[in-house]
C-alpha positions as CSV (number, residue, x, y, z in Angstrom):
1,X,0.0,0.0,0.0
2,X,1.2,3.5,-0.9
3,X,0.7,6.6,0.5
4,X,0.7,10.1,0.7
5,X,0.4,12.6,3.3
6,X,-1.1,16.2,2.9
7,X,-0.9,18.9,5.7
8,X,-3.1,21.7,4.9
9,X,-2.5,25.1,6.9
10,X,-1.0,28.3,5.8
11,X,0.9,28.6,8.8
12,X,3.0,26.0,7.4
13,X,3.6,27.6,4.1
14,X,4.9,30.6,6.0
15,X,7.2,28.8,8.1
16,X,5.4,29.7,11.6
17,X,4.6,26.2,12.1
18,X,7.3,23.0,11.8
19,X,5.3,20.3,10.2
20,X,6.0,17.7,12.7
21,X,2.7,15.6,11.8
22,X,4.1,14.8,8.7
23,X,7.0,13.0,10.4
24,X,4.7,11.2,13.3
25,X,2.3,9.4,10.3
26,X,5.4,8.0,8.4
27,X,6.7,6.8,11.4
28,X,3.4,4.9,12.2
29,X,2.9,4.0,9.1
30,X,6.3,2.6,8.3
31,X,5.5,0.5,11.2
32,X,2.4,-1.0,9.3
33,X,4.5,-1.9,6.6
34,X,3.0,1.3,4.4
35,X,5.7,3.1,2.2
36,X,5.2,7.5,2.1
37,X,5.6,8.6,-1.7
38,X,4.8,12.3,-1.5
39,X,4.8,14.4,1.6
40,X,2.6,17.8,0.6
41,X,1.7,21.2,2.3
42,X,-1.1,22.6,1.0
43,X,-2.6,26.2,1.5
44,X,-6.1,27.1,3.5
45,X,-7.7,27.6,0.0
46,X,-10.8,25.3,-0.5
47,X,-9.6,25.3,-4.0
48,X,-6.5,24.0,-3.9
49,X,-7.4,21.5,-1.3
50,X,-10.0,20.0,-3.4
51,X,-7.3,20.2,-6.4
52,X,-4.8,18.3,-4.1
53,X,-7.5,16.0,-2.1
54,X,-8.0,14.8,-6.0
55,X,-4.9,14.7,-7.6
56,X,-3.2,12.5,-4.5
57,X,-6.4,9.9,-4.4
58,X,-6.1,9.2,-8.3
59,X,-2.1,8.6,-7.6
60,X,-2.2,6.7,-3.8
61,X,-4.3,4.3,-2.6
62,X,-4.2,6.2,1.0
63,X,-4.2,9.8,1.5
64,X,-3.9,11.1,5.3
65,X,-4.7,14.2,5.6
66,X,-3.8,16.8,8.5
67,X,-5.1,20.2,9.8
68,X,-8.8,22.3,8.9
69,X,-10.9,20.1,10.7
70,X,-11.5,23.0,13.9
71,X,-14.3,25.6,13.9
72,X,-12.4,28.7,12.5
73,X,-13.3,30.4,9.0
74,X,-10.2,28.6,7.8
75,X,-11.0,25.3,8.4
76,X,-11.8,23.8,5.0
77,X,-10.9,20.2,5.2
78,X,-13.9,18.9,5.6
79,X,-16.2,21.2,3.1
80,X,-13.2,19.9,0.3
81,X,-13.9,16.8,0.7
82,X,-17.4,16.8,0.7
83,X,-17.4,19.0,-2.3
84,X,-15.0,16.5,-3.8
85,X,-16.4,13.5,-2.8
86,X,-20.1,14.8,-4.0
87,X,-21.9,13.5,-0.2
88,X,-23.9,14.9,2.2
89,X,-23.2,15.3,5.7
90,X,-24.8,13.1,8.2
91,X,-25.1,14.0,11.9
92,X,-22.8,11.9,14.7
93,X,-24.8,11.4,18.2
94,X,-21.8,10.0,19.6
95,X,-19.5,12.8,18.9
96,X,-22.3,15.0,19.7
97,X,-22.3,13.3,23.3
98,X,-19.0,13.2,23.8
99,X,-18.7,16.7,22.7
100,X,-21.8,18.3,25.1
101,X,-19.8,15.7,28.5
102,X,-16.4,17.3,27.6
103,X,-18.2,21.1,28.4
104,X,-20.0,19.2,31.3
105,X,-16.9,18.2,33.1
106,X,-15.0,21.3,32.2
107,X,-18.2,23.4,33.3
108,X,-18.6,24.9,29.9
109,X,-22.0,26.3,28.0
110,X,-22.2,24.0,24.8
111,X,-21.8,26.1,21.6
112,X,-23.6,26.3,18.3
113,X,-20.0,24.3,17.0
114,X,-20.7,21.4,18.3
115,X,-23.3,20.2,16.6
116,X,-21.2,21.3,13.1
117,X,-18.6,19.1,14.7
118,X,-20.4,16.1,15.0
119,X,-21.6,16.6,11.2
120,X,-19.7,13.8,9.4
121,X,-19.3,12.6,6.0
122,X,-22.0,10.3,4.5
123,X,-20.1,6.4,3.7
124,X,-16.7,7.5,6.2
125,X,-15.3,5.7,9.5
126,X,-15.5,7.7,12.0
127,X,-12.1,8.0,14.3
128,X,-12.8,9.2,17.6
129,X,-10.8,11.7,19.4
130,X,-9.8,10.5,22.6
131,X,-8.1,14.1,23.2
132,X,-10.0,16.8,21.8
133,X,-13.4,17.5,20.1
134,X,-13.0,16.9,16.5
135,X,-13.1,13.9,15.3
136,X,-11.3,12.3,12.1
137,X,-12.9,10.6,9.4
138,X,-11.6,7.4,7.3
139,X,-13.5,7.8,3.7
140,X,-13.6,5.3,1.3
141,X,-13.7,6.5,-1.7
142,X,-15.7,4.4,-4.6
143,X,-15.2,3.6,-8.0
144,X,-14.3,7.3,-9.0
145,X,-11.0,6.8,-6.9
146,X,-10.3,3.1,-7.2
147,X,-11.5,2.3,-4.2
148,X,-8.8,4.3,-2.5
149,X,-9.2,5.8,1.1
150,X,-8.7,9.8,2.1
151,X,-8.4,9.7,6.1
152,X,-9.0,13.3,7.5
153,X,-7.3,13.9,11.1
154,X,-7.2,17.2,12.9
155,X,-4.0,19.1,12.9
156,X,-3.5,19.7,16.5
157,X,-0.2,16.7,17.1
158,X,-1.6,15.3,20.3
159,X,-4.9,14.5,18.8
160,X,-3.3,13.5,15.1
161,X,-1.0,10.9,17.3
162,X,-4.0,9.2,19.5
163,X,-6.0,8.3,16.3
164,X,-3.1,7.9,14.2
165,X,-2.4,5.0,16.8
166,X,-5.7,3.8,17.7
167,X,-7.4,3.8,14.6
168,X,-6.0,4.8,12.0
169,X,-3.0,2.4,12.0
170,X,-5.5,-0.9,13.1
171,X,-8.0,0.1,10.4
172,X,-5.1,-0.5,7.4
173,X,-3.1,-3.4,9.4
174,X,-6.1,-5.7,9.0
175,X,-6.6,-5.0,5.6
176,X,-3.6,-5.9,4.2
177,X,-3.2,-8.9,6.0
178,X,-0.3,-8.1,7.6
179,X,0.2,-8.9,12.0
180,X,1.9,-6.2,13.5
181,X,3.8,-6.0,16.9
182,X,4.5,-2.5,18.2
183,X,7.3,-2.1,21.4
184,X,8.3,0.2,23.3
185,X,12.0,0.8,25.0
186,X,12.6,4.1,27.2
187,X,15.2,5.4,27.5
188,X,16.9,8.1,29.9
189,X,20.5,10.0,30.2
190,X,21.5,9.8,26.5
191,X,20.8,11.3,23.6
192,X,20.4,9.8,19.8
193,X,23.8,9.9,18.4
194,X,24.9,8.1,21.9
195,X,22.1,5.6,21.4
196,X,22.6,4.6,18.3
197,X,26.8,4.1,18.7
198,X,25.6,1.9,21.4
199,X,23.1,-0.4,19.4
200,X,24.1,0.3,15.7
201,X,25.4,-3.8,15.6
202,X,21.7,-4.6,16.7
203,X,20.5,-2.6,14.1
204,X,22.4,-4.0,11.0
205,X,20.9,-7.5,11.6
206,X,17.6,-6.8,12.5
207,X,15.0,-9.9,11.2
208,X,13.4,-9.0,8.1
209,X,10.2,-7.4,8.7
210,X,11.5,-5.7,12.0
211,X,12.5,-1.8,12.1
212,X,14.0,0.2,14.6
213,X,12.4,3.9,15.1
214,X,14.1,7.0,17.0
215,X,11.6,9.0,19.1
216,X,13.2,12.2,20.1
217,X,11.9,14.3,22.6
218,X,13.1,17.4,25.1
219,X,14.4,15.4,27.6
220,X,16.1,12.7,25.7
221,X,15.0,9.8,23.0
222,X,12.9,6.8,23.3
223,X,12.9,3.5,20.4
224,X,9.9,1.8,18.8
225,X,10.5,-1.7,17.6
226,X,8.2,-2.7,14.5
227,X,7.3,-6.1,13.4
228,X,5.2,-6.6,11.0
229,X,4.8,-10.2,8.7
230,X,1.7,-13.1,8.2
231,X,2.3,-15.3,10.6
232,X,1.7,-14.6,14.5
233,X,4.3,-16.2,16.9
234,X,7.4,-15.3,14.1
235,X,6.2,-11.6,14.5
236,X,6.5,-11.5,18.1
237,X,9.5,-13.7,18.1
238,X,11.6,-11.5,15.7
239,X,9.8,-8.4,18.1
240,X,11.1,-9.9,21.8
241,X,14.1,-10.7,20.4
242,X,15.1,-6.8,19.2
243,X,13.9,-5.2,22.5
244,X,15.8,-7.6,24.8
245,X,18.9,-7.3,23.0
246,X,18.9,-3.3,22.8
247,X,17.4,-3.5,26.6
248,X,20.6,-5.5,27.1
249,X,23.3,-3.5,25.4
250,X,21.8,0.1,26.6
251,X,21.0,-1.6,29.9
252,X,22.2,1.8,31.8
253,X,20.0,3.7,29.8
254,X,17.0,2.1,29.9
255,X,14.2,2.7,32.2
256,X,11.3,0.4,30.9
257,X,10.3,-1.8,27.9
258,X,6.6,-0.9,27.4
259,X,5.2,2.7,27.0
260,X,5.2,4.4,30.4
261,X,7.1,7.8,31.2
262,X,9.6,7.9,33.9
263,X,7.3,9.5,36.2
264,X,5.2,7.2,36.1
265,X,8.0,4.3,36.7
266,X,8.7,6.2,39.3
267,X,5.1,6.0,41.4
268,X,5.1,3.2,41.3
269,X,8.7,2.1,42.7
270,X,7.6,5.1,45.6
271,X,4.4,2.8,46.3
272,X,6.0,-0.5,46.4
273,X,8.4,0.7,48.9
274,X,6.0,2.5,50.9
275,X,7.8,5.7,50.4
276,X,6.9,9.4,50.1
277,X,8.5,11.9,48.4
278,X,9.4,16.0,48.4
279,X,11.1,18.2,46.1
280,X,12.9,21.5,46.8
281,X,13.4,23.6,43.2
282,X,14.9,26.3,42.8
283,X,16.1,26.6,38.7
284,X,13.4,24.1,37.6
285,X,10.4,26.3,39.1
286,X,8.5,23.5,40.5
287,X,8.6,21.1,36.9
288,X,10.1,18.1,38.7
289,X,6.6,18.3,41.0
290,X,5.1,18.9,38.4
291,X,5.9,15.8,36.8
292,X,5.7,13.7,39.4
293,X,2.3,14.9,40.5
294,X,1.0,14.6,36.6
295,X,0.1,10.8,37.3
296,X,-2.9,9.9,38.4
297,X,-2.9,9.0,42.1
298,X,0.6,10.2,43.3
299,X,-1.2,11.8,46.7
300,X,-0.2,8.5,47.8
301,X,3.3,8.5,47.4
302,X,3.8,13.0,47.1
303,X,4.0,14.6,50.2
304,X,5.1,18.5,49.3
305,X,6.9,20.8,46.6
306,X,9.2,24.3,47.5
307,X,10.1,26.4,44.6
308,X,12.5,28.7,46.5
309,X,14.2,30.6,44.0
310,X,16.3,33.8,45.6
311,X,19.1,32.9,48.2
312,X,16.7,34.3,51.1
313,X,14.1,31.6,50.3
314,X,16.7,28.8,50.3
315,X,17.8,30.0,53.8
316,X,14.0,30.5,55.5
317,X,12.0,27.8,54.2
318,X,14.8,25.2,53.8
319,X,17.6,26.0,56.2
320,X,20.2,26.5,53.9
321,X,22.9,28.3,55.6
322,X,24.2,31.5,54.2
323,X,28.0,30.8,54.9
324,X,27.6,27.6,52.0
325,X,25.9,30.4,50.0
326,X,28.6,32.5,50.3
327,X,31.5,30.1,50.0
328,X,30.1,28.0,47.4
329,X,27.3,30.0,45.6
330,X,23.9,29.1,45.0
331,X,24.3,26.5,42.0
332,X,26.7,24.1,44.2
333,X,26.2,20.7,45.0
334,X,27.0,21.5,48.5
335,X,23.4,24.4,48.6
336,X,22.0,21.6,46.8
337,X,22.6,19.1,49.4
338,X,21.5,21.6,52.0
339,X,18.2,22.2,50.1
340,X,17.3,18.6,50.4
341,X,18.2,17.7,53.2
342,X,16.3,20.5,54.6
343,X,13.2,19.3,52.8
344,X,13.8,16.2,53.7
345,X,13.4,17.3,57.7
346,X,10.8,20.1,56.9
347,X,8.5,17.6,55.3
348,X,9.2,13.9,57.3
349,X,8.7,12.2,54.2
350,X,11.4,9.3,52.8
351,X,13.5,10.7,50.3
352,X,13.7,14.5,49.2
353,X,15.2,15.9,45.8
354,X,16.7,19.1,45.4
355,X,17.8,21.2,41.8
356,X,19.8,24.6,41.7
357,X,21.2,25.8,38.4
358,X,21.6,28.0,35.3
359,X,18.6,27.4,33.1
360,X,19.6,30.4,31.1
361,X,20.0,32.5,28.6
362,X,21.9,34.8,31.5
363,X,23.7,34.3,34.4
364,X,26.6,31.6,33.1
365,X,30.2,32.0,34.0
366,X,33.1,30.0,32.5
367,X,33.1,28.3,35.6
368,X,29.2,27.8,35.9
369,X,28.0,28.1,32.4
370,X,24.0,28.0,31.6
371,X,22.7,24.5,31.2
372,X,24.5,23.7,35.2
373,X,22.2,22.6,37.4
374,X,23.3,20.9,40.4
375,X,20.8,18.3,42.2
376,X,20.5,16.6,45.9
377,X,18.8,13.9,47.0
378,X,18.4,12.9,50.5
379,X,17.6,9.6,51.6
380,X,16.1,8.4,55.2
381,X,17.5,5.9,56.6
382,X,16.7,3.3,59.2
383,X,16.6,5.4,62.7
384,X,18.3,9.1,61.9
385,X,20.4,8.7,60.1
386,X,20.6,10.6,55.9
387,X,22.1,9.5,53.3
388,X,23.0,12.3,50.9
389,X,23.3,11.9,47.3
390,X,24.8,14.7,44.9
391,X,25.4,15.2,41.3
392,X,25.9,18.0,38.6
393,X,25.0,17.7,35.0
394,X,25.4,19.8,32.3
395,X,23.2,20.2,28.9
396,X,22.7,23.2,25.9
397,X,19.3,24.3,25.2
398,X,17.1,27.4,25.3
399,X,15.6,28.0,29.0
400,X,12.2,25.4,28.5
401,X,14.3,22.9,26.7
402,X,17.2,23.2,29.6
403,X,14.5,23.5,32.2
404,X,13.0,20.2,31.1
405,X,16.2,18.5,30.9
406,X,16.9,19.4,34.7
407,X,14.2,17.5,35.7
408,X,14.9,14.3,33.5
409,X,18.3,14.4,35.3
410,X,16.7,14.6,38.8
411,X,14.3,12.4,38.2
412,X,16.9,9.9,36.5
413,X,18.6,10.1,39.9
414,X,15.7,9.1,41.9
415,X,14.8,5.9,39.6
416,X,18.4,5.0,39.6
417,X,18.5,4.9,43.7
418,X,15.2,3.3,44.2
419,X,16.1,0.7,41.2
420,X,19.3,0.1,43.4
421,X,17.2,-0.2,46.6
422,X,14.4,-2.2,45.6
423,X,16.7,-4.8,43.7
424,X,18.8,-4.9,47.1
425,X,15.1,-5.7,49.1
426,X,15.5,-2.6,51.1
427,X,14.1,0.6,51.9
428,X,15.3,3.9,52.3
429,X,14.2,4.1,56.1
């Protein structure tokens, strides 16, 4: 099966947007053994979207299409393809439903736009859209086309991804015959070019049928192992057999084998130990509680956050003592050690992580250059006693992107101790 993808938006043309969708669907779909011919930006224009919508489906056999499905006067996808396809539009309750819940639970009037939203394309599959409000549309498209298929998906990345990888992906598999076996491997503390020095033999001999996809992201890059072939129990083979030998040579690196976010790894190490956590930040701004507290039910394992930024905070709320300030400056393992320990005492709770850095663009020296951050992590242990941990790593970036990285590293340091701890059988306290 070829295809071809079309992101429609002017915003593209212009350069204020970086077309990331377009690199997202032929990453799925190289997974599903579909090869990408064309890759095409098209304007808002309902006439050249119609053009394009009719010059890809006489060429492809799928077309996925990206961007115009929202409520705005520029929005066109959908009218194009109607006008195109020559069908009415046929009203959705389900999306309707879906649509008037979502302003329930966010306490919002319903607007006049959702019940244009849940209008959908006479003939098409509807793809829900598990994050947002409009949903996508899988068309087949008769005799006129050769029976090919133009799959409409909003533009927004988040909400492209989930039907891209719950629908759209499935849909395709089963028709061309083909058993697919998706895997995940996270990874932590090194980038790509690292990665891929470490597992580039792995690589050159995977089993035919099998591909190896780099997922970067802010804080560092994660791998997708594809498998795709006819028969079952060779699919899954070929698949086990990739991730447990990268899992093996990147061993250091690599936090879990299935699709969960360090965080998360994280809560739930804290709640088989019975442990509690803090954090003190002062150059990530609260980000590594925010992380932590982004899974669902960490009340049970997160006791308390400080953001104490200015030299005065560190000293009043956490007990840092202004002679380490002084002698050592803020960003200093030794202030960082201080700031967790103090939160470990101000708070009770089993282990407490600090951070204190440069996030940038000002304030680097030669000898503390921006992208610094220094991090603490105090650890209870059995009657008084604290076990200290410190460490300083260093990373280029813009502020968010270095910000982010901070808390990867800090929360890299926690995984790594209670990995150590719970593969000992002990606790921290």
């Amino acid at each position: 099966m070829i295809a071809e993808i079309i992101s429609i938006g002017d915003e593209l043309l212009t350069g204020q947007k970086v077309n990331t969708n377009a690199r997202l669907i032929c990453s799925e779909l190289a997974g599903a053994g579909v090869g990408v011919q064309r890759i095409i930006v098209c304007s808002d224009s309902e006439e050249a979207i119609v053009r394009q919508f009719e010059d890809s489906l006489r060429r492809s056999e799928l077309v996925l299409v990206t961007g115009g499905l929202g409520p705005t006067r520029d929005d066109r996808t959908k009218k194009s393809a109607q006008q195109l396809l020559k069908r009415e539009l046929v009203f959705d309750r389900e999306i309707y439903g879906r649509a008037l819940e979502h302003c329930r639970r966010r306490g919002q009037a319903p607007s006049a736009f959702l019940r244009d939203n849940a209008m959908v394309i006479r003939g098409s599959v509807v793809v829900r859209n598990e994050v947002g409000l409009a949903p996508g549309m899988i068309i087949p498209c008769g005799e006129r086309f050769q029976g090919h298929y133009l799959v409409l998906m909003p533009g927004v990345p988040e909400e492209m991804e989930s039907m891209m990888r719950n629908t759209v992906v499935p849909f395709f598999s089963v028709k061309s015959g083909s058993i697919i076996k998706h895997s995940h491997i996270k990874t932590t503390g090194i980038g790509e070019t690292g990665l891929a020095g470490i597992i580039g033999d792995i690589e050159s001999r995977l089993p035919e049928g099998t591909s190896l996809a780099y997922l970067p992201h802010a804080a560092g890059v994660d791998l997708r192992v594809s498998s795709i072939g006819t028969d079952k129990v060779s699919v899954e083979r070929d698949n086990l057999g990739v991730v447990d030998a990268v899992a093996k040579a990147a061993r250091e690196f690599v936090y879990a084998t299935t699709d969960i976010s360090l965080e998360e790894l994280i809560g739930r190490q804290l709640l088989s130990g019975g442990l509690r956590i803090a954090t003190a930040e002062s150059c990530t701004g609260g980000l590594i509680a925010s992380r932590l507290t982004d899974i669902s039910g960490s009340s049970r394992y997160f006791e308390q956050g400080f953001v104490v930024y200015s030299n005065a905070s560190k000293e009043r709320s956490l007990g840092v003592k202004a002679e380490t300030l002084e002698l050592h400056g803020a960003v200093s393992e030794e202030v960082a050690a201080e700031m967790a320990q103090g939160c470990l005492m101000r708070t009770g709770v089993d282990i407490a992580v600090s951070s204190t850095g440069i996030a940038g663009p000002d304030g680097g020296t030669e000898q503390k250059p921006v992208g610094m951050v220094c991090l603490g992590l105090a650890l209870r242990k059995k009657g008084d006693g604290i076990e200290m941990i410190t460490s300083t790593f260093y990373t280029q970036g813009d502020r968010q992107r270095n910000k982010i990285r901070f808390s990867e590293a800090a929360l890299r340091m926690i995984w790594k101790e209670l990995t150590s701890s719970l593969m000992q059988g002990r606790k921290c306290n």
